[in-house]
Steps between C-alpha positions, in 0.01 A plus 500: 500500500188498248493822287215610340586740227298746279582401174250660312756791305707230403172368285556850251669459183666823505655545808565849621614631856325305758442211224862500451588508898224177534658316259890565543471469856323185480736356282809561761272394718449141350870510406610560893257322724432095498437450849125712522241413350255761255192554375460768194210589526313560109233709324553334184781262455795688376582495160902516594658392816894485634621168570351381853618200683285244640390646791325753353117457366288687306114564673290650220151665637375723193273752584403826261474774765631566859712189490711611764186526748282220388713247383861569645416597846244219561730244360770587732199470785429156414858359405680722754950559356698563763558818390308677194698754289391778295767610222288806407253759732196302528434248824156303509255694747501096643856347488694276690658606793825564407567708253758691304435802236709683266429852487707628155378870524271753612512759171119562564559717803823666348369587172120478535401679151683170275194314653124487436283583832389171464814303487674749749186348724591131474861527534472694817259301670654136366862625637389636797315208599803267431741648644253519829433150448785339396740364776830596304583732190766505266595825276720531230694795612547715798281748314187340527559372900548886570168557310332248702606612801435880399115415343362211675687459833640173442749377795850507350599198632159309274715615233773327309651642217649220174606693219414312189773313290561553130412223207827302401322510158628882502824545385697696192394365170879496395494347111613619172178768578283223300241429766457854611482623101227236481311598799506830387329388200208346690422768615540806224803647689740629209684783712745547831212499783410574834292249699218454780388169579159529724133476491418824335281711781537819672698430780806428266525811422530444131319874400744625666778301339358561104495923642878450575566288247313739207696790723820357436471456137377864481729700719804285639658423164357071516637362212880603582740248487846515682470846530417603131166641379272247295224681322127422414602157328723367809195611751267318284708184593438524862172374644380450874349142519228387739449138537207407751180410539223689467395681856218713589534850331732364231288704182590848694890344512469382134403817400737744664776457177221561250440829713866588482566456138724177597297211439728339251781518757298346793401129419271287732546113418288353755598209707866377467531093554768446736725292223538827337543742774895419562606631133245798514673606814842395358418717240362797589715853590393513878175338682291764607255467790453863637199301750303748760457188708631150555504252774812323358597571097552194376555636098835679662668189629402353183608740257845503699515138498524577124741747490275808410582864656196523688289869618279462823369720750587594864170482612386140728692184498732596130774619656521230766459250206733700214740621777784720293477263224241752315430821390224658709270778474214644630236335316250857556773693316446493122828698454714226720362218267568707190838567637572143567420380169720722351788426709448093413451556132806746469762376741631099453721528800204515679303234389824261516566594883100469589506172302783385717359605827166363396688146427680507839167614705222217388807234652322631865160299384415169446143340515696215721573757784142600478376165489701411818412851736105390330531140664665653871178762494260209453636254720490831773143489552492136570 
């Protein structure tokens, strides 16, 4: 076969969830396959790229706006793959024939109020269309196929689910506690921590999370250790870290600490590069990621692949990707979150038999087993 590819989320620098899926699946991708033949198709010639073999070549057509529809669709007119596929939403109005589209989530319809009118606008109408349009789609979880079924009356059978795999660059940071101690430092952490890793919007929930988390300190005794009560100066030596870029809405998230008197206990540090993200999670007390909505989760396999106690919720695809390797909550209960954190931060047994169910769970996914149920769903729908 030829495969066209949409390569274009590989091209950012700092990869997050569909960025990351682009590029890691591409990568097994190029690792797995010699016998097709690709074609990535560019806006911008990446800055990074996974080793590819030789039958894969780059086709750069830059454009500033709508380069799906004016320069991606027509090119795959003109210079027709065998099958064109789409790791993220979006299909060309005009495409090749054949076609394949992920489809990661549909958060918009779930929890309409994280979006703007504007954006809730697009993503309906863009998803809609491709998963009309599109001759096969592939999910990350069981959650979203159900949801496409539910909102857009998608056959089941157009549907395949491929969970996504987890980064072999994840793993424990296990070292005389050098390499975490000088992450830490990079980033101004000088106390035990909690830890989100996410773009920083609404739909994570993270209000919610700095409520609990300035509820726990409060009322729920944070800041006891094994069972004996730490005052003022041990609470002070707990923070709640949120690593991310910036989303839409961040200010109102940024200042939710300052409006409960915690501000100096809540610490945004922007964008984590992914060299440092193993001994942050290695390092932290539990990963928390209390989400409203996700297709998949990625940060949870992640974080487990590191050995961090990890918090999630039970709403959409977490618990099929956390299975009883976390702690879950309801994410709309404030009291549930606060209650969780204190359980992590007081109780070690706990965090040493999540962190050993965590370990055991992320063994299920690999980027290879996506990579090969990708290639049988593309070579379908020739």
């Amino acid at each position: 076969m030829h495969i066209g590819i949409d390569a274009s989320r590989v091209a950012v620098s700092q990869r997050t969830g569909t960025e990351r899926y682009s590029y890691e699946l591409l990568a097994a991708l190029a690792g797995l396959d010699r016998h097709n033949s690709y074609t990535l198709y560019c806006n911008g010639l990446p800055s990074q790229l996974p080793p590819l073999g030789p039958n894969f070549a780059l086709r750069n057509i830059p454009a500033s706006r709508l380069w799906t529809h004016l320069r991606l669709g027509p090119e795959t007119l003109r210079h027709p793959p065998d099958v064109l596929f789409i790791p993220a939403h979006v299909l060309p109005l005009f495409h090749a024939r054949n076609s394949v589209v992920t489809i990661h989530d549909l958060g918009y319809l779930a929890f309409p109020e994280t979006h703007t009118v504007r954006r809730r606008l697009e993503l309906h109408l863009t998803t809609f269309w491709s998963a009309r349009a599109a001759r096969r789609l592939i999910t990350d979880s069981w959650a979203t196929k159900h949801d496409l079924i539910e909102r857009y009356r998608i056959a089941p059978d157009k549907i395949s689910v491929i969970h996504l795999g987890r980064t072999a660059h994840f793993q424990p940071v296990v070292s005389d506690g050098q390499v975490i101690a000088a992450a830490c430092a990079r980033y101004g952490l000088d106390a035990r921590y909690f830890l989100y890793v996410g773009t920083v919007q609404p739909r994570k929930n993270l209000a919610r999370l700095i409520d609990a988390f300035g509820l726990a300190i409060r009322d729920q005794g944070l800041g006891m250790k094994d069972g004996v009560t730490q005052r003022q100066s041990s609470q002070a030596n707990l923070k709640l870290v949120i690593a991310g870029k910036k989303g839409w809405l961040t200010e109102s998230i940024e200042r939710r600490a300052a409006e409960l008197g915690i501000a100096e206990q809540v610490q945004f540090i922007g964008y984590v590069d992914d060299a440092d993200l193993p001994a942050l999670l290695s390092g932290a007390l539990a990963f928390v990621f209390p989400s409203l909505y996700e297709g998949f989760g990625m940060p949870v396999l992640e974080a487990m692949a590191c050995g961090a106690p990890v918090l999630t919720s039970t709403t959409s695809s977490l618990p099929e990707v956390a299975g009883d390797a976390a702690l879950s909550v309801d994410p709309c209960d404030t009291q549930a979150i606060a209650t969780a954190l204190t359980r992590l931060a007081n109780e070690p047994n706990l965090r040493e038999d999540l962190r050993v169910r965590g370990l055991k769970h992320v063994g299920r996914f690999s980027w290879e087993r996506c990579a090969e149920q990708t290639l049988s769903v593309l070579s379908s729908v020739v």
